[in-house]
C-alpha positions as CSV (number, residue, x, y, z in Angstrom):
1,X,86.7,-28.4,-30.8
2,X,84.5,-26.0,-33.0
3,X,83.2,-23.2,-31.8
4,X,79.6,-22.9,-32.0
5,X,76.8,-19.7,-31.9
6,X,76.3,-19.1,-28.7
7,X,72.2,-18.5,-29.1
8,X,72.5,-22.9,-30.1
9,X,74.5,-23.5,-27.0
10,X,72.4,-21.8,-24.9
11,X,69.3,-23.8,-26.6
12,X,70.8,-27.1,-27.1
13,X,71.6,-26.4,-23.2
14,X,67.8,-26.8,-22.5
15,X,67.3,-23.0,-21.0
16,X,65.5,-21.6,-23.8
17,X,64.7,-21.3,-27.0
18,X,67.2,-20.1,-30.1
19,X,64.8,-17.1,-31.0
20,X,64.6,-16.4,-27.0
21,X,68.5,-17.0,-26.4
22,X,68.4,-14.6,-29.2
23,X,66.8,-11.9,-27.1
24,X,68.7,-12.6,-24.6
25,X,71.8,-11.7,-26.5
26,X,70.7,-8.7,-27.9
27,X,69.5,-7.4,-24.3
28,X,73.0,-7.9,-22.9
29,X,72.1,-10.8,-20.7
30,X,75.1,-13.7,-21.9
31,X,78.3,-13.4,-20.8
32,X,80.9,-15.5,-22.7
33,X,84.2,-15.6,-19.6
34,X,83.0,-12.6,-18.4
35,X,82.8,-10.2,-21.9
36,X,79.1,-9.1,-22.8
37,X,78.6,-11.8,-26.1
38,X,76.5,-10.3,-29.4
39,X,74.4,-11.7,-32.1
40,X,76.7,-13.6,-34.0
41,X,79.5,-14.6,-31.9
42,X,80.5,-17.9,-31.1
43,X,81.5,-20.2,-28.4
44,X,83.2,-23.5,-26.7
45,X,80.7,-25.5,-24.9
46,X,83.3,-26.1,-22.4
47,X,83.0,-22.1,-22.0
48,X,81.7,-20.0,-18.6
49,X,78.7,-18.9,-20.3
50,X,76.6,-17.0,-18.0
51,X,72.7,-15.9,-18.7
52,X,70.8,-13.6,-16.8
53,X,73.2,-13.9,-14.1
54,X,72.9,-18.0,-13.8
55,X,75.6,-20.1,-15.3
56,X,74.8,-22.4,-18.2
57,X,75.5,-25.9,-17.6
58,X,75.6,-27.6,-20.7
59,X,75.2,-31.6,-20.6
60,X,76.7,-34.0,-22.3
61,X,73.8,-36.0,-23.1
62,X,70.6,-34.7,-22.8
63,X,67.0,-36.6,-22.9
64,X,65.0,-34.5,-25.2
65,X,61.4,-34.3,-24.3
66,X,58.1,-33.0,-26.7
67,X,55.3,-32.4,-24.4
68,X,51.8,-31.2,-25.2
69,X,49.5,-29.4,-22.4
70,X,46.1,-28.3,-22.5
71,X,46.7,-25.0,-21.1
72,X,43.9,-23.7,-19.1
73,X,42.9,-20.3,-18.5
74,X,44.8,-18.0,-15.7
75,X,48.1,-19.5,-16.2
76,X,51.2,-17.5,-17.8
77,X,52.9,-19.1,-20.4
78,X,56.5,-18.9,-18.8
79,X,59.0,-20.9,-16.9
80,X,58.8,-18.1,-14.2
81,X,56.6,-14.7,-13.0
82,X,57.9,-11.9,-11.2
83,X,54.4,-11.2,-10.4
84,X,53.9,-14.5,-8.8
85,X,51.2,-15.9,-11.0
86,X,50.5,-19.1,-12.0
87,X,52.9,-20.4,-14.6
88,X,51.9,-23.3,-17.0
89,X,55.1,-24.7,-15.6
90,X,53.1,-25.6,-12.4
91,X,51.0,-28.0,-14.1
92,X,54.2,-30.0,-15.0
93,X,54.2,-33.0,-12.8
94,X,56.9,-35.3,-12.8
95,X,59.0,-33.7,-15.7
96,X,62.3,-33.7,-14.1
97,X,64.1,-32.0,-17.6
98,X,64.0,-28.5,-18.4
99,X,61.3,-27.7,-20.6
100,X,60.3,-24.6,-22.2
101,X,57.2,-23.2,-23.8
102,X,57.2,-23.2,-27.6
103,X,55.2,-20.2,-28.4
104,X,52.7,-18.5,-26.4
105,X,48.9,-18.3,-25.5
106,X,47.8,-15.3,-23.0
107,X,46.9,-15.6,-19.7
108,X,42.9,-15.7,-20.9
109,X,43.3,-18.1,-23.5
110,X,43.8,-22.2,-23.3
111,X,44.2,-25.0,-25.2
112,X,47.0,-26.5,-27.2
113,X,50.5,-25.4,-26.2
114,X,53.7,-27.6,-27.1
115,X,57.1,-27.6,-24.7
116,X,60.6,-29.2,-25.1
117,X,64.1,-28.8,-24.5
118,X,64.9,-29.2,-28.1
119,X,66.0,-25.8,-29.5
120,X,66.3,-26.7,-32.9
121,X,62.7,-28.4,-32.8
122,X,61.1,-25.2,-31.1
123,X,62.7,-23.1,-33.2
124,X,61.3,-24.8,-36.5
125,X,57.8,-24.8,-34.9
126,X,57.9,-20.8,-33.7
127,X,59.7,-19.6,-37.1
128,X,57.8,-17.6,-39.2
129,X,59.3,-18.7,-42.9
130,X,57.6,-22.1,-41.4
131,X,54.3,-21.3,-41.9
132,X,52.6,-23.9,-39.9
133,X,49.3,-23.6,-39.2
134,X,47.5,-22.9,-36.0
135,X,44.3,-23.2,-35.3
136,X,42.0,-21.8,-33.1
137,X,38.4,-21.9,-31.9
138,X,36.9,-18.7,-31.0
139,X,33.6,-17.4,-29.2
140,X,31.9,-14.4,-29.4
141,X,28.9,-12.8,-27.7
142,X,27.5,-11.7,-30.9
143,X,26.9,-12.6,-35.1
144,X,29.6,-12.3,-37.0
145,X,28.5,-10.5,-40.4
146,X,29.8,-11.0,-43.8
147,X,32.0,-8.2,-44.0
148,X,33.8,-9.0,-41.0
149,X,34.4,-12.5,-42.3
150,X,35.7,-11.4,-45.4
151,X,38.1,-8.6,-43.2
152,X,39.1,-11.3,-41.3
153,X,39.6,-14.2,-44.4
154,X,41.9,-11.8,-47.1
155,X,43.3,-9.9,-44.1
156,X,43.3,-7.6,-40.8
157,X,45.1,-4.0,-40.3
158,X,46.2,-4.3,-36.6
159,X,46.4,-1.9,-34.3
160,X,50.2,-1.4,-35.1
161,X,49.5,-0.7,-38.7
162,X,50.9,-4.2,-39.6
163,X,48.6,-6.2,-41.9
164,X,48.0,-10.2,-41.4
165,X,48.1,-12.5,-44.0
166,X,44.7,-14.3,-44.9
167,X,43.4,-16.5,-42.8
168,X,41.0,-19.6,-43.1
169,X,37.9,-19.0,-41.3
170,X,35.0,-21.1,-40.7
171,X,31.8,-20.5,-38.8
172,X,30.6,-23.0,-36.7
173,X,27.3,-21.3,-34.8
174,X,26.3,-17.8,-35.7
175,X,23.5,-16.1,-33.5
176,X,22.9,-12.6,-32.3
177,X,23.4,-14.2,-28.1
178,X,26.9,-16.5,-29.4
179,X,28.9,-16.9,-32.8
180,X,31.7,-19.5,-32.8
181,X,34.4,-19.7,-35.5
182,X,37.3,-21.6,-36.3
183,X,40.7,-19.3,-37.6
184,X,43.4,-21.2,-39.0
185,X,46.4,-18.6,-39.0
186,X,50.1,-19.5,-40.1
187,X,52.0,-16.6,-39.0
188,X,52.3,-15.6,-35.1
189,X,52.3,-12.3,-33.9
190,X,51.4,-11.4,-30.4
191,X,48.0,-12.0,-29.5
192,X,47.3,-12.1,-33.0
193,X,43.7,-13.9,-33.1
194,X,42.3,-11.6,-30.4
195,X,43.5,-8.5,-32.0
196,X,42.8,-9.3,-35.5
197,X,38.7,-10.0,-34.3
198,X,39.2,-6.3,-31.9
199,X,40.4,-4.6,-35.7
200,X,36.8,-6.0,-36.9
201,X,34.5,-4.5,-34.2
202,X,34.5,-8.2,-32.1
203,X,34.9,-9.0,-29.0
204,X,36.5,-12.7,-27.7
205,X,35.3,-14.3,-25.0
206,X,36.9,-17.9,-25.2
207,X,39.9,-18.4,-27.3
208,X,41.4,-22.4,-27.2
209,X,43.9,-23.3,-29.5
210,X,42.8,-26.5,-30.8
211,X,45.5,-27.6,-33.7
212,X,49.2,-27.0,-34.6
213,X,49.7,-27.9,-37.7
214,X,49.3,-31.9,-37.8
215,X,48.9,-32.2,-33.9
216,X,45.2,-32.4,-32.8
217,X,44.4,-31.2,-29.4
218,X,42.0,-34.2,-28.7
219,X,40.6,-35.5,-25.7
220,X,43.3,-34.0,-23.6
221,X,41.9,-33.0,-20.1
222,X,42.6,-29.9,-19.3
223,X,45.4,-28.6,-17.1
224,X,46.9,-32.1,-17.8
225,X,49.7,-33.1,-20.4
226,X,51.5,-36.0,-22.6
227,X,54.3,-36.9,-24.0
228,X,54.5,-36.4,-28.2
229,X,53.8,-39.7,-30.1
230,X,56.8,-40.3,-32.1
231,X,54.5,-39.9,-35.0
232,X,53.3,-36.8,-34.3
233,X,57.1,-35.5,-33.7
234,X,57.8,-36.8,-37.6
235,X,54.7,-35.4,-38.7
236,X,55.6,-32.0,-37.3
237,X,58.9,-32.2,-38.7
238,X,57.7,-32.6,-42.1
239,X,55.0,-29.7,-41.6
240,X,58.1,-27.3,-41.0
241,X,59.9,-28.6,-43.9
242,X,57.6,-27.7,-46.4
């Protein structure tokens, strides 16, 4: 049997995803029988692979599952909180497989937000060299001017010095009370959207995801979520092969 990279193992095994089993590695939290593993080392599935303390079972078979969810506001995006907030988790009914959260969206922000158990797929979407596009709709509580725009279309200097790369931006409702824009990003960096619109002088009151790449947020209700169209999974694929 061939040995494979552990970070796969543990994502194929449904408990996170590559870039996260990554971490996970690289924080001293796998154990390969017993012996701390690295970034880079490989494995036996039939292995005692331990993460975070809990053993990985690895199955045989697995039923791979591509959800969407219209996150609301005031859940977490993770499978767990140590401060004992609501998880987006919670709002899984009747998904019996482990799914994980492919991305993230703060605990203020809702809207489109994609879960699976299939590493390699999450992995593809969340990938930077990717570039798939994201889409969001954003509100706020003021005009937004033409300099900003053009800040915010060629290119934002965060507040960690790091520069975005341009953005699409269209204005939907501009008024001195409410402005509303859609940005199209295709990069993700933490809380990217709210911080590149902070660098500008503007402040976000709603932020909802509305699009990844080919997959339309839609009618979905929210706090409620669906099962992937075959379709849509295909279409994804070919986004991230581009």
């Amino acid at each position: 049997m061939e040995k494979i990279r552990i970070q796969k193992i543990i994502a194929d095994a449904g408990y996170c995803s590559r870039r996260k089993a990554e971490e996970l590695i690289d924080g001293g939290k796998v154990l390969v029988n017993g012996r701390k593993a690295k970034l880079g080392d490989k494995a036996l599935p039939t292995d005692l692979i331990t993460v975070d303390g809990e053993r990985l079972t690895v199955r045989k078979r697995k039923i791979k599952r591509y959800i969407m969810l219209n996150k609301p506001r005031g859940y977490v995006t993770t499978a767990s909180d140590e401060l004992g907030r609501r998880t987006v988790m919670d709002l899984l009914d009747g998904v019996e497989e482990r799914v994980y959260p492919v991305g993230r969206l703060d605990r203020n922000s809702e809207g489109l937000l994609l879960l699976t158990n299939d590493g390699d797929f999450a992995n593809m979407i969340m990938h930077p060299s990717r570039h798939i596009s994201k889409t969001y709709r954003v509100t706020v509580p003021s005009i937004v001017t033409e300099d900003q725009l053009n800040t915010l279309f060629s290119g934002v200097t965060l507040d960690d010095g790091t520069v975005t790369q341009p953005a699409v931006v269209d204005v939907e409702l501009s008024s001195h009370e409410r402005s509303v824009m859609r940005i199209t990003i295709r990069e993700g960096k933490n809380r990217q959207i709210r911080r590149m619109c902070e660098a500008v002088g503007l402040e976000v009151v709603r932020l909802r995801r509305v699009s990844i790449g080919p997959l339309k947020l839609g009618m979905l209700k929210p706090g409620t979520w669906r099962e992937l169209k075959t379709e849509e999974i295909r279409a994804l694929r070919e986004a991230g092969s581009r």
